[in-house]
C-alpha positions in Angstrom: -3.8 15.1 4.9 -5.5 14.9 1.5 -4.1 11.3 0.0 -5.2 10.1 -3.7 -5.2 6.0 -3.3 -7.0 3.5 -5.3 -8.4 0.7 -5.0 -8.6 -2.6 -7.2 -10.3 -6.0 -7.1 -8.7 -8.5 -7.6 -10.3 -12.4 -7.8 -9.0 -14.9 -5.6 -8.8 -18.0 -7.6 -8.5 -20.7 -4.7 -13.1 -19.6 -4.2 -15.6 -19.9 -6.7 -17.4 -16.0 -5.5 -15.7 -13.8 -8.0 -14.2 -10.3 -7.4 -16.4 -9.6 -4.9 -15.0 -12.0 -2.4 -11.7 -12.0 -2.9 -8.6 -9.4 -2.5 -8.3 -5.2 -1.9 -5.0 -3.5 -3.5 -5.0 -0.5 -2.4 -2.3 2.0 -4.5 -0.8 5.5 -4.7 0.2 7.0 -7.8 2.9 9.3 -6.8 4.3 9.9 -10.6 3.6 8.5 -13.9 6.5 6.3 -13.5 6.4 5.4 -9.6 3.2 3.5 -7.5 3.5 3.0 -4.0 1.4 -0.2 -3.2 0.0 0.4 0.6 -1.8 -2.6 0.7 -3.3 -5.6 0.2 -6.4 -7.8 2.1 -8.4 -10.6 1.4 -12.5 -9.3 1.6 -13.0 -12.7 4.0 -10.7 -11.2 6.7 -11.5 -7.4 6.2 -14.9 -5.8 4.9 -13.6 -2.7 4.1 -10.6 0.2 5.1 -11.5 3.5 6.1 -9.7 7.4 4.8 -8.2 7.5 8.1 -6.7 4.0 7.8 -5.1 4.5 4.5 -3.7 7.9 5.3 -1.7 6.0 8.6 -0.6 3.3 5.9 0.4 6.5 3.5 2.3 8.0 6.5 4.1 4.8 7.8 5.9 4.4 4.2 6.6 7.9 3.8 8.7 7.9 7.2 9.8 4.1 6.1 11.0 5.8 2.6 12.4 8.9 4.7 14.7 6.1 6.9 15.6 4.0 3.8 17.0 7.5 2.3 19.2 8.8 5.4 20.8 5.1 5.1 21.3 5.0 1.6 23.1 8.9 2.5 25.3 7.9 5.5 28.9 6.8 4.7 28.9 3.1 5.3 33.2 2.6 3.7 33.9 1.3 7.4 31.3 -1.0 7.5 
């Protein structure tokens, strides 16, 4: 799977180490007007996240997205 994701640091204001001790975003750009965030960790609790770990994280929204569409398409007036 070839993913495009991005990363950003982000300070975490509650420690005095700056941006390099504080939190991940990690993004997709799907289309100028839509980003998919995939997610977000503080650098104390994870060092760093791997290709093949963000491509799973890609993956599990797509499907999530895919589900979230078949319900928004099924007839719910009885409900």
């Amino acid at each position: 799977m070839n993913v495009t994701a991005f990363k950003v640091r982000v300070k975490n204001s509650n420690i005095q180490k700056g941006k390099s001790a504080g939190y991940r975003i990690i993004y997709q750009v799907e289309t100028p007007a839509k980003i998919t965030l995939l997610t977000i960790y503080s650098k104390a609790d994870q060092s760093n996240i791997d290709a093949k770990e963000i491509e799973q994280i890609v993956e599990a929204v797509k499907r999530q997205n895919e589900e979230n569409m078949d319900f928004l398409m099924e007839d719910h007036s009885d409900d």
